[in-house]
N, C-alpha and C positions, 0 to 999 in steps of 0.2 A: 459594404463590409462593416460589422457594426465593431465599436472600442473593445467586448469580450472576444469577439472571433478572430482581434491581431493581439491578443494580450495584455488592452491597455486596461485594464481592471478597472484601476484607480478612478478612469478618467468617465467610465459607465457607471461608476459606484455614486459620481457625485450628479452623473444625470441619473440617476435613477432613485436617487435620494429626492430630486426637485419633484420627477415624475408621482411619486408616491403621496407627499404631499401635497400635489395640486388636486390629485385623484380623490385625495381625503378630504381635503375640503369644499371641493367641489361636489364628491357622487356619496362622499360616505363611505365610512370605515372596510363596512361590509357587503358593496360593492362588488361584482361577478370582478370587474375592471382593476377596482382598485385593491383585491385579493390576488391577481395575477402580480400587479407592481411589487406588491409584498415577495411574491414568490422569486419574483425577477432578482429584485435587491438580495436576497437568502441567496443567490444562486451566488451573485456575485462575493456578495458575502463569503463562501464557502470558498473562491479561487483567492482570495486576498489571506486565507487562512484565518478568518475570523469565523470560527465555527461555533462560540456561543453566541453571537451574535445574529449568524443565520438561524439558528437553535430555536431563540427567543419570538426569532419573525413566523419560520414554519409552524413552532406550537399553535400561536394565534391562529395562520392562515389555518389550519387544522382543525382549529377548536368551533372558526367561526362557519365553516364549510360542510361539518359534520352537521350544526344546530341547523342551516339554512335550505343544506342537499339532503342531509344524512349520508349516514357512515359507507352505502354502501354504493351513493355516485363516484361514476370515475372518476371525476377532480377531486375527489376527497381520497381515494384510492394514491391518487398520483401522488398527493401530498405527505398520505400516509410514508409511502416511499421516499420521498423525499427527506422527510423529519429520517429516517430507517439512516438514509446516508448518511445525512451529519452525525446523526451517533454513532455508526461508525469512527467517521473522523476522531468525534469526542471521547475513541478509545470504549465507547459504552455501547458494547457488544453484545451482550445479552438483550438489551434493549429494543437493539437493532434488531437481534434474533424476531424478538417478540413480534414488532411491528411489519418483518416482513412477512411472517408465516399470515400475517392476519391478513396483508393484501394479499397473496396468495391461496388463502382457503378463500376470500371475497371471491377474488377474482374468479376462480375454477368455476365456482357456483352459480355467480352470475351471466358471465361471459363465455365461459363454455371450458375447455383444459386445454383446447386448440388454439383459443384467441391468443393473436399477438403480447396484447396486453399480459395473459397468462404466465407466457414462457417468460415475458421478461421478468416478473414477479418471482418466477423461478428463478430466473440468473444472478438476480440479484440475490435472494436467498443463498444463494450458493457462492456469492462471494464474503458473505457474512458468515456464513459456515469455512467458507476458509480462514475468517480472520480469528475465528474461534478454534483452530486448528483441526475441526472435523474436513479432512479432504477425501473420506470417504462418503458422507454423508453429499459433500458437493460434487463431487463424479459421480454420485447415481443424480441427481437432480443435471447436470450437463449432458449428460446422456441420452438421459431422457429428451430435453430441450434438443439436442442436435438431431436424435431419431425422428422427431413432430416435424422441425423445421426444413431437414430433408425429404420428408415425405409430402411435404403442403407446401414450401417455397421454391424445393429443387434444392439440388448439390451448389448448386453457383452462384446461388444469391446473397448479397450481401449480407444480412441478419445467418443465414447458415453458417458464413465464412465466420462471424464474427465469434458464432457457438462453438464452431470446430479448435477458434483459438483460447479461448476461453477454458475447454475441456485440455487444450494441449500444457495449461498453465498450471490447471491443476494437477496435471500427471506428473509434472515436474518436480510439484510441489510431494507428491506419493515418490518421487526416486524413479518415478518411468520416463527415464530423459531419453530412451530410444523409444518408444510410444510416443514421447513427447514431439520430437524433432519430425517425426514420420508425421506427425501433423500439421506443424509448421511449416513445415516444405510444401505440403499442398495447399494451407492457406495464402502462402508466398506466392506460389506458382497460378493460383486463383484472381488470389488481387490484382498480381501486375498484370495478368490478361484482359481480364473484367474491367477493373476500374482505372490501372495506368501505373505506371514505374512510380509517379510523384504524389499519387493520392496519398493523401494520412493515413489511412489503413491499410497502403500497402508497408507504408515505413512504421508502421507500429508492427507490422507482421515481419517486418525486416529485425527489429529487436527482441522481439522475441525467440524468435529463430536464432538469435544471439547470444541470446541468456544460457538457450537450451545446448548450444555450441561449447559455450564456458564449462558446462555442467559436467560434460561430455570431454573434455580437455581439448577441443577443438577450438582453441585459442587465437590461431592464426584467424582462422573463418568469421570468427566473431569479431577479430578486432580491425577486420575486412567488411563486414558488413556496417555495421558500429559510424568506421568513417565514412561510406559510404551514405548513412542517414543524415549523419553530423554537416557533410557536404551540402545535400541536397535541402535540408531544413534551412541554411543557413543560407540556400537562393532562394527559396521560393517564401520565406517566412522574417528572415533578417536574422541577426546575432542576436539584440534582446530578445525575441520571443522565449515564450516558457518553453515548448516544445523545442527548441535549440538547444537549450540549457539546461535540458536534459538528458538529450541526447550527447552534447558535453560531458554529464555525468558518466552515463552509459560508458563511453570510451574509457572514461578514468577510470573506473572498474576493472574496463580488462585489462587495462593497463598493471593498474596492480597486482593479477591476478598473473598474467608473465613477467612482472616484477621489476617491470618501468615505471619507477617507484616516482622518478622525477619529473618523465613526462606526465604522469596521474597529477603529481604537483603541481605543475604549471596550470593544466585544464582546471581544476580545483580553485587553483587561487582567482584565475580571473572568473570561474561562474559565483564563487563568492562575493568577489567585488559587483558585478551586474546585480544576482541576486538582492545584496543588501542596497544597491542604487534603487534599483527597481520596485522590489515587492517590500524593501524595509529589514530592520536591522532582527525585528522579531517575526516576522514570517516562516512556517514550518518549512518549507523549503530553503530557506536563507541556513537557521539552525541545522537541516540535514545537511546541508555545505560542509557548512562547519565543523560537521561530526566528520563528513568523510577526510576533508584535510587534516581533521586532527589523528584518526585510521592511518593516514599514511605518512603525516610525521612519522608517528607509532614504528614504522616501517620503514623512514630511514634510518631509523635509531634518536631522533627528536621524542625524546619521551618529553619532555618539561614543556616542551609547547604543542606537541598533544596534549599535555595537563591542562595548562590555561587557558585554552581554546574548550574541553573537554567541562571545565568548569565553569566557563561559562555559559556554555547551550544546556546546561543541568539548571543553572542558577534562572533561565529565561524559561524552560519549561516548565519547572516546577512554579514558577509565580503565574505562568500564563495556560498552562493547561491543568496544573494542578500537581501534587505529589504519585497520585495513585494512574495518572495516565499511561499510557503502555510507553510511550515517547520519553517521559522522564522515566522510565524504567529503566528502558533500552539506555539512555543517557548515564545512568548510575552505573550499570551495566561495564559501560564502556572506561569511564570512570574508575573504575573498580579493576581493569586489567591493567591499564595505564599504572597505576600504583602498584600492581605487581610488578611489571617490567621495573620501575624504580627503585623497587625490592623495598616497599612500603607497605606488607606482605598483613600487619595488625590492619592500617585502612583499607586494603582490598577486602579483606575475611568482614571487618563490621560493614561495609556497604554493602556486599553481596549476601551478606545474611539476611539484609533487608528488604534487597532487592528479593530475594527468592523467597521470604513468606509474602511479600506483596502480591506477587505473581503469583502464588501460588493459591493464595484468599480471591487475587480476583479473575485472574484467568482459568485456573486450576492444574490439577497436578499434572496433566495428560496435555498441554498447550508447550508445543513445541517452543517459544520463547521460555517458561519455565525448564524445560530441559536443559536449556542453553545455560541457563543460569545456574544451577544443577551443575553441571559440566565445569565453569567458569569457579564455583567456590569447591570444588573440589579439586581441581590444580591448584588454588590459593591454601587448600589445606596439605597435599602434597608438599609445597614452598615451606609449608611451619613446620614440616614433620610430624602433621595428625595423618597417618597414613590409613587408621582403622576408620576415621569419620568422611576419608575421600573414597576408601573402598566402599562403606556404606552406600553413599550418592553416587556412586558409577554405577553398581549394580542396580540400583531401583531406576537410573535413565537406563542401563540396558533391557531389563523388566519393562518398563513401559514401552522403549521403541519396537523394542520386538513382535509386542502386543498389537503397536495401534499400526507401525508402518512396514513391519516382516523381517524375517531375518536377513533379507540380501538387500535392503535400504542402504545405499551409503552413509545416511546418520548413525543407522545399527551398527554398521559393519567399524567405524570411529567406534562407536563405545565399547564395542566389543576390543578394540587394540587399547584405548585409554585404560580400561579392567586390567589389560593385562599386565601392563606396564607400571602398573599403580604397588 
């Protein structure tokens, strides 16, 4: 079992630091060998949360693979992919766009529309189209991928199962949480046959089926499944793994969400403390911590250390992923309600002004986090008594939701009560 596959990052990061170096000066930069150590280090890179840093390596691996294969061998393809991910990460979505359509037009042409390699080219496009808020755009490309991979793998195969959960995330993500769960349940019911109650994949299928439970107000069921992953992760994996401590998260969610404000607290406080032992005090998981304890002060009426908590993960984002990253958005975001509940109503309206032309220049007008935001300075202008500038931004979020995800959306059917009320 290697130091990535139990979580110990850290501890592959500094063997694989040695590895890369020996390989360089040993075989040479550009090296079949010592181009894979590059990629290895990026990978690792990218689980430590150092995503300009894997950035820096794939460019290279990229640059040098293209001159030596060309652009259109599969390891240059794979890499291609790869750099696609971390801009993801690095919030730089259009990028990602970019680079995945390319392996994917590669791909289809070289490889054929059926090869493996193809579909996945697609799936990944189509999580990069989710992060861009097209989830129409990624449920035709899932679809597609689930029609190929049942028709040439079988219903039962693991790559099938994994496409059926994949399309059941995005349906979620469209408001089809009964589409959604209807697929869940049979991924559910797939894996733990197939591959076993403990496999990873059946307990990732376990949480999602979760998510979709919450969505659905089946709150019991999810926070029934939830401990159940919580349980089992934490025999067959230990307490510090990532995947524990996540699934720790997981629970605290529903917790909040049936309004076990305290029990969400406790789970919270101690994956923060492992988180920052573990992964470090600036790691983007440590910071999501952080956000969510400071969410549920928020919740037991702790506004003032939601604040300082709140300003802190704003003050480590913006220096470490930059101002215009989607992460310190959502941070300002968050930020920004905090001071309304403190009835600090003048710095709710200037941060969320800024927050929503940011959003709005880089994500654009129709990305669902911009609505959000949309949403969020227009209760802050309710609070001043600008009631004509709140009814302006309700109507243009209910104009757009209606547009891009229908009238019977649960987000529509919210904006449509927030209009009325306004």
């Amino acid at each position: 079992m290697t130091y990535g596959s139990i979580g110990r990052y850290r501890d592959a990061e500094i063997l694989e630091i040695q590895v890369l170096e020996m390989r360089t000066g040993i075989l040479s930069k550009d090296h079949p060998d010592t181009l894979r150590s590059m990629s290895n280090l990026a990978h690792t890179h990218r689980k430590l949360g150092k995503y300009t840093e894997a950035e820096m390596l794939e460019i290279q691996v990229l640059e040098m693979q293209t001159r030596i294969l060309g652009k259109e061998h599969p390891d240059t393809l794979t890499s291609m992919g790869n750099l696609a991910y971390t801009y993801g990460k690095l919030g730089k979505y259009l990028e990602a766009e970019m680079l995945d359509i390319q392996v994917w037009e590669m791909s289809t042409q070289i490889l054929g529309k059926e090869h493996p390699d193809t579909l996945s080219s697609m799936g990944n496009l189509a999580v990069t189209y989710g992060s861009l808020g097209k989830y129409r755009e990624a449920e035709v490309l899932e679809i597609q991928v689930l029609e190929t991979k049942t028709r040439i793998l079988g219903k039962e195969h693991p790559d099938t199962i994994t496409s059926m959960g994949n399309l059941a995330y995005t349906y979620g993500k469209l408001g089809k949480y009964t589409e959604a769960e209807m697929l869940d349940i049979k991924v559910l019911e797939m894996s733990t046959r197939i591959l076993g109650r403990e496999h990873p994949d059946t307990l990732t299928s376990m949480v999602n089926l979760a998510v979709i439970c919450g969505h659905l107000g089946k709150f019991k069921q999810a926070e029934m499944l939830e401990t159940q992953v919580l349980e089992m992760r934490t025999i067959l994996l230990g307490n510090n793994h990532p995947e524990t401590l996540t699934s720790m998260v997981n629970l605290a969610v529903t917790y909040e969400s049936i309004g076990k404000y305290r029990n969400a607290k406790m789970l919270e406080i101690q994956v923060l403390e492992m988180r920052t032992r573990i992964l470090g005090k600036e790691h983007p998981e440590t910071l999501t911590s952080m956000a969510n304890l400071a969410m549920t002060y928020g919740s037991l009426g702790n506004h003032r250390k939601a604040e300082i908590l709140e300003i802190q993960v704003l003050e480590i984002r913006t220096r470490i992923l930059g101002r215009e990253h989607p992460d310190t958005l959502t941070s300002m975001g968050n930020l920004a309600v905090t001071y309304g509940s403190l009835g600090k109503f003048r710095d709710a309206e200037m941060l969320e002004i800024q927050v929503l032309e940011m959003s709005t220049r880089i994500l654009g007008e129709e990305h669902p986090e911009t609505l959000i935001n949309m949403v969020n300075l227009a209760v802050t202008y309710g609070s001043l008594c600008k009631y004509r500038e709140a009814e302006q931004l309700e109507i243009q979020v209910l104009q757009i939701r209606t547009k891009i995800l229908g009238y019977e959306h649960p987000d529509t059917l919210t904006s449509m009560d927030n209009l009325s009320e306004t």
